[in-house]
Backbone as JSON Lines, residues from 0, in Angstrom:
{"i":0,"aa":"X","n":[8.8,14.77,17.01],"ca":[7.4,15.12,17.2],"c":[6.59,13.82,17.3]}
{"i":1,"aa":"X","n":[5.76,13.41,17.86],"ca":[4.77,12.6,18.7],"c":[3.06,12.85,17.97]}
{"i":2,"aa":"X","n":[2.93,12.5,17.1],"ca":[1.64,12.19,16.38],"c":[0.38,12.35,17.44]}
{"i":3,"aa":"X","n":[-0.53,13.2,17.42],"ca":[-1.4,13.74,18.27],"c":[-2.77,12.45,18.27]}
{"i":4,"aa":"X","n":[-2.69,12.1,16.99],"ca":[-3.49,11.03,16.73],"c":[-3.14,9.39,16.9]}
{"i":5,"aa":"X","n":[-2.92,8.88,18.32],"ca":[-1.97,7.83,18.41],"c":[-2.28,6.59,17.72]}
{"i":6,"aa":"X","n":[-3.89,6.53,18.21],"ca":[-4.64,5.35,18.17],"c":[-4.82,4.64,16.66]}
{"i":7,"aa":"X","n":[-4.79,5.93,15.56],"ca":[-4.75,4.89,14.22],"c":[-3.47,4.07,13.98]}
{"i":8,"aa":"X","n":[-2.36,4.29,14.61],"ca":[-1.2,3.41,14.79],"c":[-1.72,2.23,15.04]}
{"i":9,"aa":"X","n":[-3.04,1.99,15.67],"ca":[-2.81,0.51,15.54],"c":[-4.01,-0.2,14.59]}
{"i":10,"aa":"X","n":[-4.62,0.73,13.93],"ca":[-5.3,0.51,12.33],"c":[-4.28,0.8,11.29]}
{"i":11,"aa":"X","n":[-2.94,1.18,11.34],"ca":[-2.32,1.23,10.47],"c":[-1.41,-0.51,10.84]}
{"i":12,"aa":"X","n":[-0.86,-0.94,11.78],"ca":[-0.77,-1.92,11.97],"c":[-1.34,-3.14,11.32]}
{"i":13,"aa":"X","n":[-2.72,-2.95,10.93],"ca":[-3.03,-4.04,10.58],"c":[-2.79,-4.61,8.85]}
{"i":14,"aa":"X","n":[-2.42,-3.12,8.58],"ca":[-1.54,-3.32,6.92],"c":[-1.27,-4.24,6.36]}
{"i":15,"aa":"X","n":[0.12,-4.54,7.13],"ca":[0.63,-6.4,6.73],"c":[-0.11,-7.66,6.87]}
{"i":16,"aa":"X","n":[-0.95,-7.04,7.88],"ca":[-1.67,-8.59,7.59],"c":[-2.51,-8.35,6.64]}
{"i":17,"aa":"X","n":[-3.24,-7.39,6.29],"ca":[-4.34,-7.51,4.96],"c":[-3.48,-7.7,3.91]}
{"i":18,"aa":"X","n":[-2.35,-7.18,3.76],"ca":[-1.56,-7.43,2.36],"c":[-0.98,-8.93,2.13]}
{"i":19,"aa":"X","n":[-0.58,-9.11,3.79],"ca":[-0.13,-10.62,3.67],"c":[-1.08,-11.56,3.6]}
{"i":20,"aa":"X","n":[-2.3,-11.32,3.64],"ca":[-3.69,-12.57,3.26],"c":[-3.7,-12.57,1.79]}
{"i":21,"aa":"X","n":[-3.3,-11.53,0.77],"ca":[-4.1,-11.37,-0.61],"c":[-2.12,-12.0,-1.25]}
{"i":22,"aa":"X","n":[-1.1,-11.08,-0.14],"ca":[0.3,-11.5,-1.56],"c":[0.5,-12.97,-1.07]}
{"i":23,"aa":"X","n":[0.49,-13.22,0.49],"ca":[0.92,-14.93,0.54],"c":[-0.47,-15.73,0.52]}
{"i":24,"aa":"X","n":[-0.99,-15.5,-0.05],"ca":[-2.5,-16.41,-0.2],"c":[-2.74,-16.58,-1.63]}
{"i":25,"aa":"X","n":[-3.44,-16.4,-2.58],"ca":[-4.09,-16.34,-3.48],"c":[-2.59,-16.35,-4.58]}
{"i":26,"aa":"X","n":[-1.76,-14.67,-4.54],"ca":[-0.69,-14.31,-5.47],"c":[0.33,-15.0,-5.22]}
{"i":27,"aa":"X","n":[0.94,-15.22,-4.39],"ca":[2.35,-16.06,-4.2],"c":[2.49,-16.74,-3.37]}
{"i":28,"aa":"X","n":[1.39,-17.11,-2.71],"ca":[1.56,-18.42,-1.47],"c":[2.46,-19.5,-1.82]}
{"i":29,"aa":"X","n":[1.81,-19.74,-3.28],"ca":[2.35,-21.37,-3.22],"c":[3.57,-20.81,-3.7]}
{"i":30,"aa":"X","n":[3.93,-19.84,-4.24],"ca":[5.51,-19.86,-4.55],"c":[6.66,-19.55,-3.61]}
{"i":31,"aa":"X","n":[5.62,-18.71,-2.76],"ca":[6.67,-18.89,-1.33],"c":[6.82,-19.94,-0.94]}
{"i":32,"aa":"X","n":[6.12,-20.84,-0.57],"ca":[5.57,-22.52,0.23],"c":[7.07,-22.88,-0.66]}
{"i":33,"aa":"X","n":[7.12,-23.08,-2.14],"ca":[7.75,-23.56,-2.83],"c":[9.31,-23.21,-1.88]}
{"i":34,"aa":"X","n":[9.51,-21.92,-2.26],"ca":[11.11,-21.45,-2.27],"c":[11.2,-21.53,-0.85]}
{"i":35,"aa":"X","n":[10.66,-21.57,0.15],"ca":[10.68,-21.7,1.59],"c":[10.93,-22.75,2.1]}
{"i":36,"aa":"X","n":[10.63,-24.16,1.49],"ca":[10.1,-25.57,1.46],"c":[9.47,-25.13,2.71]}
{"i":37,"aa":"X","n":[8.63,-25.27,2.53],"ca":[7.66,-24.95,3.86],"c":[6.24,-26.4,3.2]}
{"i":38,"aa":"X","n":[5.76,-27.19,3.64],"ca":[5.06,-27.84,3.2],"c":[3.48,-27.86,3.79]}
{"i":39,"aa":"X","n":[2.55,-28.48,3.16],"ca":[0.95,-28.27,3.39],"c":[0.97,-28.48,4.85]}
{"i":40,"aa":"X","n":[1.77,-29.72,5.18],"ca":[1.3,-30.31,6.64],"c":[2.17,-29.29,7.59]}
{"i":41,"aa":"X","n":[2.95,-29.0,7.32],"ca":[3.61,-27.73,7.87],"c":[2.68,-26.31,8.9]}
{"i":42,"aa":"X","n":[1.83,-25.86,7.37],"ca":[1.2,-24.61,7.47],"c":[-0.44,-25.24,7.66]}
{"i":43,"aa":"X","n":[-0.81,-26.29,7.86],"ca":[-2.06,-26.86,8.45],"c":[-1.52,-27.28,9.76]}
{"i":44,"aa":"X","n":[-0.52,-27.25,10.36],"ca":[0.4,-27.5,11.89],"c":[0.36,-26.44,12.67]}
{"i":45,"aa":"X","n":[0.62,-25.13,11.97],"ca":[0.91,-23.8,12.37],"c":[0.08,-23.33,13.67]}
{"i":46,"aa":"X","n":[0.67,-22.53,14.46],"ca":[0.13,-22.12,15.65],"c":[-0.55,-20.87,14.91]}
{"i":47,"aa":"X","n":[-1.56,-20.35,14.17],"ca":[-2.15,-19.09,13.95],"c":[-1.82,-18.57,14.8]}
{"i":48,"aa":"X","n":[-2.92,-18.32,15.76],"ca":[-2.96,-17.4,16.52],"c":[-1.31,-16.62,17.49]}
{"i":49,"aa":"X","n":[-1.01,-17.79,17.87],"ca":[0.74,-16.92,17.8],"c":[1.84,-16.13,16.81]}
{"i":50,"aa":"X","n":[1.13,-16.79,15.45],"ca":[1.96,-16.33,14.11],"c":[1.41,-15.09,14.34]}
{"i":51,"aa":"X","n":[-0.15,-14.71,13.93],"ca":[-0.87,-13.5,14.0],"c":[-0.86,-12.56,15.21]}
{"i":52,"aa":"X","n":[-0.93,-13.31,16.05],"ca":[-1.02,-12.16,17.37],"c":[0.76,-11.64,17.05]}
{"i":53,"aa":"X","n":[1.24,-12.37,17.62],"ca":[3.26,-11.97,17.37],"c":[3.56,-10.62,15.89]}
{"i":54,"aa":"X","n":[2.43,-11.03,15.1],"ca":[2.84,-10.69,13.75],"c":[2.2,-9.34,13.75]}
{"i":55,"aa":"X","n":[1.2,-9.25,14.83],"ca":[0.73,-7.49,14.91],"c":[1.3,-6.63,15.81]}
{"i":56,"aa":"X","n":[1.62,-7.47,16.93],"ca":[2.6,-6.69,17.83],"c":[3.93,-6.71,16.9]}
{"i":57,"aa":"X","n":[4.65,-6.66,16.24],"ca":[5.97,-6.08,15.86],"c":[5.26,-5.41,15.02]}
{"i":58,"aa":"X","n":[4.03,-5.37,13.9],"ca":[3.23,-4.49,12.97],"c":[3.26,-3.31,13.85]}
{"i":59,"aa":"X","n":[2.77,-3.11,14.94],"ca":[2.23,-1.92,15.77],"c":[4.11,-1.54,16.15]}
{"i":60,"aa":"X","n":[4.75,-2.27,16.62],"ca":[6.08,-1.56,16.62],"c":[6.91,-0.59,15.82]}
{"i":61,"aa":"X","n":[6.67,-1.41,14.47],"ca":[7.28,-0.78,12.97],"c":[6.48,0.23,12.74]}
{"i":62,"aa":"X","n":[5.3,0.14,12.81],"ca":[4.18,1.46,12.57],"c":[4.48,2.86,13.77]}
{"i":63,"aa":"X","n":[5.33,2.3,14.71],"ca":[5.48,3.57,15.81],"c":[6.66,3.87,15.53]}
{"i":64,"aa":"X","n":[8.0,3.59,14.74],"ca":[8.79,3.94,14.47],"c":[8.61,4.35,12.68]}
{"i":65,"aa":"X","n":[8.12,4.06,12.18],"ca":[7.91,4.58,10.79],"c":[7.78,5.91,10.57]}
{"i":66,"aa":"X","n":[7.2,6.61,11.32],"ca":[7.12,8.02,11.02],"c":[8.82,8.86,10.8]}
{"i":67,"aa":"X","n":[9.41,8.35,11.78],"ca":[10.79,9.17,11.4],"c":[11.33,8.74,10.14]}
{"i":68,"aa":"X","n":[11.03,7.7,9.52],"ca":[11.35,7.29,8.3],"c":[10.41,8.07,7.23]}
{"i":69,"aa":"X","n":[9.16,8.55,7.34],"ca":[8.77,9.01,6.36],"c":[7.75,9.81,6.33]}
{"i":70,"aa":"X","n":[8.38,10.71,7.44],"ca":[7.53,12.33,8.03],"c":[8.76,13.04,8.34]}
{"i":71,"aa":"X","n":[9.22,14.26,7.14],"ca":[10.39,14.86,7.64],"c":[10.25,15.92,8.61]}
{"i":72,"aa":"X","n":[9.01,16.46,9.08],"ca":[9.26,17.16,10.33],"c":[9.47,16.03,11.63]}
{"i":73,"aa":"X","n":[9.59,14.95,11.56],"ca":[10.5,14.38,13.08],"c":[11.74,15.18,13.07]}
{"i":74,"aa":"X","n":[12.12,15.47,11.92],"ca":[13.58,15.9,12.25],"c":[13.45,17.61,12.79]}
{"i":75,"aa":"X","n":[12.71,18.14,12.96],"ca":[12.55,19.44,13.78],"c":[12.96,19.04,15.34]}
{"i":76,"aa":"X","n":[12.49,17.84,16.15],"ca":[12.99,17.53,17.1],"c":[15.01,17.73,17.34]}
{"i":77,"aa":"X","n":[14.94,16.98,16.19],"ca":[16.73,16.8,16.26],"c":[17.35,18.08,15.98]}
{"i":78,"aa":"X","n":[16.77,18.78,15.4],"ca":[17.38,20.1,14.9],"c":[17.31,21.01,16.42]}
{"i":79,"aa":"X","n":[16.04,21.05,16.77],"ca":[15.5,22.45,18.04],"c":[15.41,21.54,19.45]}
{"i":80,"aa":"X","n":[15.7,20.21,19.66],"ca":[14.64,19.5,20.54],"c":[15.5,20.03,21.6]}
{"i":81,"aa":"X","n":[16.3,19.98,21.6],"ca":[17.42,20.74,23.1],"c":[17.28,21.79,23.71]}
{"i":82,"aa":"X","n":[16.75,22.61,22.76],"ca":[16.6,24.47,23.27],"c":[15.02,24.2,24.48]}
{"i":83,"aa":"X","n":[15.28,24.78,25.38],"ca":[14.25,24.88,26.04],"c":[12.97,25.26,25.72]}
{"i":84,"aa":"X","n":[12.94,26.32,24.45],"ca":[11.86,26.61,24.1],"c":[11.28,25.6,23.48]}
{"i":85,"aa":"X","n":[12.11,24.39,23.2],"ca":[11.06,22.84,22.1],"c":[9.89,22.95,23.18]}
{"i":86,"aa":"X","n":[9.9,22.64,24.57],"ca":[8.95,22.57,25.05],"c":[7.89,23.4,25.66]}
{"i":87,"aa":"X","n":[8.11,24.78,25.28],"ca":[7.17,25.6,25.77],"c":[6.34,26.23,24.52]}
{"i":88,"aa":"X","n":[4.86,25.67,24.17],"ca":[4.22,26.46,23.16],"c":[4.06,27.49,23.28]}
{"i":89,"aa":"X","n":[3.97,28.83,22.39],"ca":[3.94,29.69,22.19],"c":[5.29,30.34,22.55]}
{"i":90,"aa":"X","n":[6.4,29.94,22.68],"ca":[7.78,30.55,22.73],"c":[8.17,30.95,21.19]}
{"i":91,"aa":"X","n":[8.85,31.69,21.34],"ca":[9.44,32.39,19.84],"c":[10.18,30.99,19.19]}
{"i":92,"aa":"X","n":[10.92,30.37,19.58],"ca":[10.7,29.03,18.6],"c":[9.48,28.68,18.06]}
{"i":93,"aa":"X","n":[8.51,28.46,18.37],"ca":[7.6,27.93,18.05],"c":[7.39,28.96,17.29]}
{"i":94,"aa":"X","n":[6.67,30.33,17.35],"ca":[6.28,31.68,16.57],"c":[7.1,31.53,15.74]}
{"i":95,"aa":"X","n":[8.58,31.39,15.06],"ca":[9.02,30.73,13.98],"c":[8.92,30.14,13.32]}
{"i":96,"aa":"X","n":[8.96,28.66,13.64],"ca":[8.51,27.72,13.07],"c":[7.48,27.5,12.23]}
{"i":97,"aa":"X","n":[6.24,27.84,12.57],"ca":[4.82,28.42,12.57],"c":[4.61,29.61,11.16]}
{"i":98,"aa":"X","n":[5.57,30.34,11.29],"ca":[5.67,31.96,10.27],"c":[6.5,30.95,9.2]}
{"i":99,"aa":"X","n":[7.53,29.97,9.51],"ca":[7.45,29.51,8.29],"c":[7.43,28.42,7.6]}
{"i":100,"aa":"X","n":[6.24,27.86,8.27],"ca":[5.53,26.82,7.33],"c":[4.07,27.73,6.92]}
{"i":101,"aa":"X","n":[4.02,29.01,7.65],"ca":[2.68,29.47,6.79],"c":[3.42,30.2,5.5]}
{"i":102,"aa":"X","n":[4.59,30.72,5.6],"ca":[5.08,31.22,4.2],"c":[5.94,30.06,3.56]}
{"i":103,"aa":"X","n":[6.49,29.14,3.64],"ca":[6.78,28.14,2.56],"c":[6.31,26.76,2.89]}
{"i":104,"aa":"X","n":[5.15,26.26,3.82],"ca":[5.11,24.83,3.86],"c":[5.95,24.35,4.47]}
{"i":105,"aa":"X","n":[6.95,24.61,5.05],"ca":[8.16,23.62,5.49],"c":[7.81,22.27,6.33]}
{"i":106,"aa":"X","n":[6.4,22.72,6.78],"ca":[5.96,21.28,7.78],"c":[4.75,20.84,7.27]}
{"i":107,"aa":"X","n":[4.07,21.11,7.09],"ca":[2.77,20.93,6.66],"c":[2.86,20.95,4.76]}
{"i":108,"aa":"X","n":[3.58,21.18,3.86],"ca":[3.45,20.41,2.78],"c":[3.68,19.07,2.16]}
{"i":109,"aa":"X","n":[4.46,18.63,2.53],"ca":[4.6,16.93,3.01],"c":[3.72,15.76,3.55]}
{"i":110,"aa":"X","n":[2.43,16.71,4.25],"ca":[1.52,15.89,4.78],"c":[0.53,15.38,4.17]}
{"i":111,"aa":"X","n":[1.03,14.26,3.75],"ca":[0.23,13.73,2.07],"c":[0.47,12.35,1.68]}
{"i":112,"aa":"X","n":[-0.91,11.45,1.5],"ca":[-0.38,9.97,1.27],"c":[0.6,9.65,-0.01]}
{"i":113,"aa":"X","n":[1.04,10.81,-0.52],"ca":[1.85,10.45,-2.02],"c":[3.74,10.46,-1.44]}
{"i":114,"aa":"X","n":[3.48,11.69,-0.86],"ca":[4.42,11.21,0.12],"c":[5.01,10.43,0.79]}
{"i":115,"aa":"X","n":[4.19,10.08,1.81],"ca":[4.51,8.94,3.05],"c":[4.87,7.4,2.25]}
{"i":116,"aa":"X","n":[3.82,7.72,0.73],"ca":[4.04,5.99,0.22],"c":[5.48,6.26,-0.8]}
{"i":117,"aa":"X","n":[6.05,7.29,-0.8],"ca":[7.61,7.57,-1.84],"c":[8.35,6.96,-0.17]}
{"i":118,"aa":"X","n":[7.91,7.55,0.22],"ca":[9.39,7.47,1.51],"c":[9.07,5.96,1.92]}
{"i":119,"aa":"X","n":[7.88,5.61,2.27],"ca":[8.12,4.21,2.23],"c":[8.7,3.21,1.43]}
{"i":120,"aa":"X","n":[8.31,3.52,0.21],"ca":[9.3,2.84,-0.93],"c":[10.72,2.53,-0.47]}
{"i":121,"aa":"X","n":[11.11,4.01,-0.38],"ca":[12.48,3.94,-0.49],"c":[12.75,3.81,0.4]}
{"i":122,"aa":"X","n":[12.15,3.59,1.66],"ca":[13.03,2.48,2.76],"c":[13.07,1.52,3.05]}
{"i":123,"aa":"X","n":[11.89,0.57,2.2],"ca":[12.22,-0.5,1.8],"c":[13.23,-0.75,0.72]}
{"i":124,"aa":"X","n":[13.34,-0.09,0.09],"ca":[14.35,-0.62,-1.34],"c":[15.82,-0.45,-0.57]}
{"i":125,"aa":"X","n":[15.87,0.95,0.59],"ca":[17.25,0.92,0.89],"c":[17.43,0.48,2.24]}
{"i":126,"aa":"X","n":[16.57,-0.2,3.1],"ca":[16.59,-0.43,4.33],"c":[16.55,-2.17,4.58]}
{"i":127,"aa":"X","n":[15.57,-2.14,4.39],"ca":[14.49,-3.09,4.12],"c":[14.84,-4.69,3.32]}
{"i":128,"aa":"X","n":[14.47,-3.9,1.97],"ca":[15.39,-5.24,1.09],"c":[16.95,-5.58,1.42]}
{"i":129,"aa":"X","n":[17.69,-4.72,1.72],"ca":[19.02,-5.44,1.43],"c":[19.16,-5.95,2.94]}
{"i":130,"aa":"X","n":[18.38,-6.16,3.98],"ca":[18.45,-7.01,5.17],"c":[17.94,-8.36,4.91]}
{"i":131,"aa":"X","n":[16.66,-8.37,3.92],"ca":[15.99,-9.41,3.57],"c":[17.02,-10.24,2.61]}
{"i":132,"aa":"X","n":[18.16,-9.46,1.88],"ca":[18.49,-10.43,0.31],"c":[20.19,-10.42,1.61]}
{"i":133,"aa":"X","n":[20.62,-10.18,2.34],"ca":[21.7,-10.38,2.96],"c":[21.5,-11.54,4.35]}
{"i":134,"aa":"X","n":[20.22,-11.74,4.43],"ca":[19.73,-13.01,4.95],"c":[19.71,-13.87,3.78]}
{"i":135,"aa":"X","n":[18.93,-13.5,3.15],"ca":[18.71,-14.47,1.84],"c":[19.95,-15.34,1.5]}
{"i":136,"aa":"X","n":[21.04,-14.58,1.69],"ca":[22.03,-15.1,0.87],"c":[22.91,-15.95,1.93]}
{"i":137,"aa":"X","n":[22.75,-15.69,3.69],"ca":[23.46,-16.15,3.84],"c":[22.55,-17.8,4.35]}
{"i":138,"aa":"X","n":[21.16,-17.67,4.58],"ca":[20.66,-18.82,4.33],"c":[20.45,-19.17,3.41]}
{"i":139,"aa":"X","n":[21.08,-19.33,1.94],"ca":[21.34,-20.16,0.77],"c":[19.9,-20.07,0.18]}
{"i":140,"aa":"X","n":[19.19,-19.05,0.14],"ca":[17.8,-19.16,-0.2],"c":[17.89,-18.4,-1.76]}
{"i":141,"aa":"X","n":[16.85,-18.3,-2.77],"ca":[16.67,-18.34,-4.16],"c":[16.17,-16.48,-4.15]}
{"i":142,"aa":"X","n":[16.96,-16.26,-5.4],"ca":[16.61,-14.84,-5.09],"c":[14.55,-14.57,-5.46]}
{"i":143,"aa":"X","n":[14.16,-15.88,-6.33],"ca":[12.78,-15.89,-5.98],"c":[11.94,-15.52,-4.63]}
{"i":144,"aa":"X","n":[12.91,-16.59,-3.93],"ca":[12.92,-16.08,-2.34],"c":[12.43,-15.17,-1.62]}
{"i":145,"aa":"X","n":[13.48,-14.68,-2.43],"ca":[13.93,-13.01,-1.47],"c":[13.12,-11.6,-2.38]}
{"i":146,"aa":"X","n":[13.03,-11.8,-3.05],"ca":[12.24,-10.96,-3.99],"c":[10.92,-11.09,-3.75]}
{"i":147,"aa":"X","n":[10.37,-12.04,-3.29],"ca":[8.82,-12.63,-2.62],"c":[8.54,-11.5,-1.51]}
{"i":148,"aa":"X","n":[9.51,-11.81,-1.15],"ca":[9.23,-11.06,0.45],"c":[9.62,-9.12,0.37]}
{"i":149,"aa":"X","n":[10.9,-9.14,-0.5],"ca":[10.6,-7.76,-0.43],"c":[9.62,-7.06,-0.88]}
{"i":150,"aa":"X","n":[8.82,-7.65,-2.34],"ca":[7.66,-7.16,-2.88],"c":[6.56,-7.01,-1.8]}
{"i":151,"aa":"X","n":[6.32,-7.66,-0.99],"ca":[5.69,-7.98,0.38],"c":[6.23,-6.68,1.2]}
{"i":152,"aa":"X","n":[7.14,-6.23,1.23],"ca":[7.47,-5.41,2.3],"c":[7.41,-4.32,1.37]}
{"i":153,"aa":"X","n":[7.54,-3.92,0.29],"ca":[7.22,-2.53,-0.33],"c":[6.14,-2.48,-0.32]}
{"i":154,"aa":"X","n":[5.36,-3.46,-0.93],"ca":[3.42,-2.62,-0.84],"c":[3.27,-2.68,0.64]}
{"i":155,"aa":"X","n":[3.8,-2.95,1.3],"ca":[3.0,-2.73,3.22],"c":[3.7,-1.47,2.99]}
{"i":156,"aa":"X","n":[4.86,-1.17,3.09],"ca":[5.51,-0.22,3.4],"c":[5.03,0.86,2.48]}
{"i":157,"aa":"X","n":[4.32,0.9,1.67],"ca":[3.83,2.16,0.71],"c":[2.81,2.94,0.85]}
{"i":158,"aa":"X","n":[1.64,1.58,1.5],"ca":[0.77,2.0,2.17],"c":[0.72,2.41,3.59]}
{"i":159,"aa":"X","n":[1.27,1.7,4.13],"ca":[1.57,2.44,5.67],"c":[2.06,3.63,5.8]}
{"i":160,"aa":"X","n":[3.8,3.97,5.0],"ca":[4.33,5.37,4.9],"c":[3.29,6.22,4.47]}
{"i":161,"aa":"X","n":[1.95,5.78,3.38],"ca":[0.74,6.9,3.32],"c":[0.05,7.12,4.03]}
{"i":162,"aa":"X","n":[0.15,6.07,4.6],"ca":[-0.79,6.11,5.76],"c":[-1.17,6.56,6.61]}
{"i":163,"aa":"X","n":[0.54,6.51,7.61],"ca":[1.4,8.08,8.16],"c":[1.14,9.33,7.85]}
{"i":164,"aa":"X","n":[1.25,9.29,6.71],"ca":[1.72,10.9,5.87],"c":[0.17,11.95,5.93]}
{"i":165,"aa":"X","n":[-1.38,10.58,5.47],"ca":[-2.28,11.59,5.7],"c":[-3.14,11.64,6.74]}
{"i":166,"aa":"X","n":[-2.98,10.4,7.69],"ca":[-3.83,10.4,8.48],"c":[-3.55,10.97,10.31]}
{"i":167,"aa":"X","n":[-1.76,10.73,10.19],"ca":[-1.72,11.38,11.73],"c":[-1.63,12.87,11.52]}
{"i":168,"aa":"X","n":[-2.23,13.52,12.82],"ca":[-2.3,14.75,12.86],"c":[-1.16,15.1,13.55]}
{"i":169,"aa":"X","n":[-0.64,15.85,12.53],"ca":[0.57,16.45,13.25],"c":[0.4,18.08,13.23]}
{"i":170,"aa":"X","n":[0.85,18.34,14.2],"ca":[0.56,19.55,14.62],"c":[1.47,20.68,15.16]}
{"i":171,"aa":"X","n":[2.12,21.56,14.64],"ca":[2.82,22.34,15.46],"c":[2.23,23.36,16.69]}
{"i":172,"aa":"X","n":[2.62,23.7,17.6],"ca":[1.96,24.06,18.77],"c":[2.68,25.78,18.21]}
{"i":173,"aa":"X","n":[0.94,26.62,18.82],"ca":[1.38,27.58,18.72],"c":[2.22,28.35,19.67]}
């Protein structure tokens, strides 16, 4: 399913960078700088505007694939998406579907920022981090390191998966 509301995908995008101004700035800049050796003259060298522009286009990427990670009606596609009726509204698929999420929620109780930010969690903790600490390890880096950055990728990812969860409209067709 295809989020009816496209355009906050790219206000949800901008997530990482607000999180990454307050966790690598102020809270752990210098301890990243540290475990990174990344030095002053380094990050006063830096091309901004390529770091940032580059750094919202893959934001807006991850934000268009996030939903199957942490909106379980995508998976109604995989289950029905073949039958001809996926694409015709008002087909008795759909009149199903419909009869029962109005008698148990099946699609529409899930649609909730408490939600979207559990499933984000946990695809950072099971996706996420162990790509970051299996780099980590094989560039000889400090699990300070690597723990920097996943903390970094769970609060984006907690808020974004909520983000998902209450703000796109998802909609089953009648």
């Amino acid at each position: 399913m295809i989020p009816t509301n496209f355009w906050i995908n790219f206000l949800i995008a901008l997530v990482p960078m607000a999180v990454g101004a307050v966790y690598y700035g102020p809270l752990f800049g210098k301890l990243w700088q540290r475990e990174a050796g990344v030095t002053d003259e380094q990050m006063a060298n830096a091309n901004m505007l390529k770091i940032f522009g580059l750094s919202y286009i893959y934001s807006f990427l991850f934000t268009m694939f996030l939903p199957s990670l942490v909106v379980h009606q995508t998976g109604l596609s995989g289950l029905f998406g073949m039958l001809p009726e996926w694409s015709q509204s008002g087909s008795a698929l759909w009149q199903d579907l419909n009869a029962l999420d109005e008698t148990w929620g099946v699609y529409s109780r899930h649609l909730h920022f408490g939600h979207g930010a559990l499933h984000g969690g946990l695809a950072c903790l099971f996706l996420v981090a162990p790509i970051i600490a299996i780099n980590g390890l094989f560039e000889r880096k400090s699990w300070k390191y690597m723990l920097v950055h996943i903390g970094y990728w769970f609060i984006s990812m907690v808020l974004m998966g909520g983000l998902v969860c209450e703000f796109l409209n998802w909609q089953l067709p009648m």
